[in-house]
N, C-alpha and C positions, 0 to 999 in steps of 0.2 A: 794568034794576032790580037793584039789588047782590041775595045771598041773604040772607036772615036766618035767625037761630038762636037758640035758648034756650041759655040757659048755665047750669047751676048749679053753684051753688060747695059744693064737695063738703069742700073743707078750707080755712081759711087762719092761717097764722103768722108770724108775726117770726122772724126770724132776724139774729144778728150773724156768722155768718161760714158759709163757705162750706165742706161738706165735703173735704179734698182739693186743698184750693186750691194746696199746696205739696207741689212734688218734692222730693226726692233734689236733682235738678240743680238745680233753686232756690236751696236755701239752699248747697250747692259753690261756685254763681256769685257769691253774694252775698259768702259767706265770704271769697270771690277776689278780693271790689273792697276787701273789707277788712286782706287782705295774710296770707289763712290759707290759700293754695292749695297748697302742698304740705303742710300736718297733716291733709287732712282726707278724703283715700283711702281707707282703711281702717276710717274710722268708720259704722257702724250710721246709720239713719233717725233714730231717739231720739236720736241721739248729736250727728249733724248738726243739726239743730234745738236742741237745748239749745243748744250752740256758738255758733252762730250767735246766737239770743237773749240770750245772753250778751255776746257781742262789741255787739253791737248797745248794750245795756246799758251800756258801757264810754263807748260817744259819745254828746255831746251830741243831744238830741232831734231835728234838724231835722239834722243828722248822717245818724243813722242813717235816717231819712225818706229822704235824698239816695240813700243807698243802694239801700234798696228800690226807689226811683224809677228810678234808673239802671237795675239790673236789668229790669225791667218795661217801660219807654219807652228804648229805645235810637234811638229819631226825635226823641226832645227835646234838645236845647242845653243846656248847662251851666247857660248863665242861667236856662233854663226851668224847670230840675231845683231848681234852688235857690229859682227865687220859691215853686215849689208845695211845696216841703220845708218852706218856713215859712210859706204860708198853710194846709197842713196842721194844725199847730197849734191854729189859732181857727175855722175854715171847713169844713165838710163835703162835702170835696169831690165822694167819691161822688155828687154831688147835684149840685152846683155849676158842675164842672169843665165848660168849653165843649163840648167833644166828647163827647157821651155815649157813643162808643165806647168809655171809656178807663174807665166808671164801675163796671164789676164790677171790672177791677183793681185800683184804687182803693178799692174795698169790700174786698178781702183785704189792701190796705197797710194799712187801718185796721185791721182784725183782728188782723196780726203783732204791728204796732208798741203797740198798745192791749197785749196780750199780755206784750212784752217789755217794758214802761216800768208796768205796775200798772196801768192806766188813764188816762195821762196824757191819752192819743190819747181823739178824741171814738168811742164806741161806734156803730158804723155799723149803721145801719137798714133789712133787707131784708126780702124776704115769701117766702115759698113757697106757691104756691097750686098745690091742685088741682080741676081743671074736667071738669063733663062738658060736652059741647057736643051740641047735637042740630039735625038738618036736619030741614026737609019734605021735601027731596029726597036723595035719597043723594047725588048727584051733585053738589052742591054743597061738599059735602065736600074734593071735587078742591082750593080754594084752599089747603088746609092741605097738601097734597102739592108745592103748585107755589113755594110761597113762603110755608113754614110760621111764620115770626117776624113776617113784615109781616102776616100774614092774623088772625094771634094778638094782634099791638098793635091794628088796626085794629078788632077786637072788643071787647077790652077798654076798651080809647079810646070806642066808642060805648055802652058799657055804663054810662060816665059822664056828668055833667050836660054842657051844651056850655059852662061856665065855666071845667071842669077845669082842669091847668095842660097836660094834654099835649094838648088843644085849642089852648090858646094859643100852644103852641111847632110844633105840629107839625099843623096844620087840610091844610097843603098836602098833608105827605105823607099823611095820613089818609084824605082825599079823594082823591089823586091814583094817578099811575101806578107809582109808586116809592115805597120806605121804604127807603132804604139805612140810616137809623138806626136800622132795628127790633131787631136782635143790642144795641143799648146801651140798649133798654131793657127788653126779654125778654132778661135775659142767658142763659140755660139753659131746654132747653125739649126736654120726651120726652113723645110721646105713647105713653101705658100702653097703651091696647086701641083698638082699631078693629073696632067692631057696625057696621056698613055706616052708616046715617043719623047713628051715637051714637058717638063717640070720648072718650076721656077724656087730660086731656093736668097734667104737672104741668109748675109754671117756677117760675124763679127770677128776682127780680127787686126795686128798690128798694119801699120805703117809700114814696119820696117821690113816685112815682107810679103804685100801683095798694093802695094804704094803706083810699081808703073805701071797699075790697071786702072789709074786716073788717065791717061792717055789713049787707051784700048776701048773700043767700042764692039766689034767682035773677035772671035780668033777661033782656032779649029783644034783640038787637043785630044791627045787620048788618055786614058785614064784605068784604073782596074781596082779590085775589092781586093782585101785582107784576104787570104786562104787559108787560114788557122780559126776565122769565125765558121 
């Protein structure tokens, strides 16, 4: 019998962008596909980011999309670079995109690029939650240690009705032995305090699938660890 836990939800927010999301070497590499690799050694954080948003600003929208994209997925094809540069555009891909591994970086392309064009770019829709979690057994706990993102969707996922949408895409790995897609959809995830039975954990994560725990104050779920870690 999987363990169960109570959860309450201690905080939750929207967010459009990600604290941090951009290096130093981000925007140098970027700047680099743009043909600015030797101006920009010398330049300050502020300085580098302006620049870059600026250049960006210079190209055509699904231009400068390309860019970003290239930076960020160096495993995509040119072709590939450029469909998703322009269904960027009309589509939110954050959400949309096949792989949901790909969906928090995609969440900061819309960020920049939203940024550097006024809002052209659709404003991407994330949540920050914080959670306490509590066991009947301490020992239960252990799943969040052995396979902390799969143990974290899987509770959340059961926290929701069984129509949800990540029921629908994802019942197998829910139920099952594996969630290799849990990091795409807990994108970021620290657990604050560990009280033995009580932990408290914040994450970062879409809208588009943990959105009706802006309504949810506690709930009762159960949950379980990877068996292959």
């Amino acid at each position: 019998m999987q363990p169960k836990f109570k959860v309450q939800i201690d905080s939750f927010k929207k967010i459009s962008q990600i604290d941090n999301a951009w290096s130093d070497s981000d925007f140098k590499a970027m700047l680099a596909l743009m043909g600015f690799a030797d101006d920009v050694e010398e330049m300050d954080s502020s300085e580098l980011k302006e620049m870059c948003m600026m250049s960006f600003n210079d190209l055509p929208h699904s231009e400068a999309a390309a860019i970003v994209l290239t930076h960020l997925f160096p495993d995509l094809t040119e072709g590939q670079v450029d469909q998703l540069s322009h269904d960027m555009l009309n589509e939110p891909a954050w959400e949309q995109y096949p792989d949901c591994l790909y969906h928090e970086s995609l969440f900061s392309a819309y960020a920049l690029l939203r940024a550097a064009f006024n809002g052209t770019f659709a404003q991407p829709t994330g949540v920050k939650l914080e959670l306490t979690v509590t066991a009947d057994n301490e020992g239960d706990m252990a799943i969040f240690d052995t396979s902390p993102h799969s143990a974290i969707v899987r509770l959340l996922a059961n926290g929701q009705s069984d129509n949800a949408l990540i029921h629908r895409l994802y019942e197998d790995q829910i139920q099952g032995e594996a969630f290799p897609e849990a990091p795409g959809i807990v994108w970021q995830l620290q657990q604050v305090s560990d009280n033995g039975a009580t932990r408290q954990f914040t994450l970062l994560s879409s809208q588009f699938w943990f959105g009706d725990f802006a309504d949810v104050s506690t709930f009762e779920a159960s949950s379980h660890a990877d068996s292959d870690v």
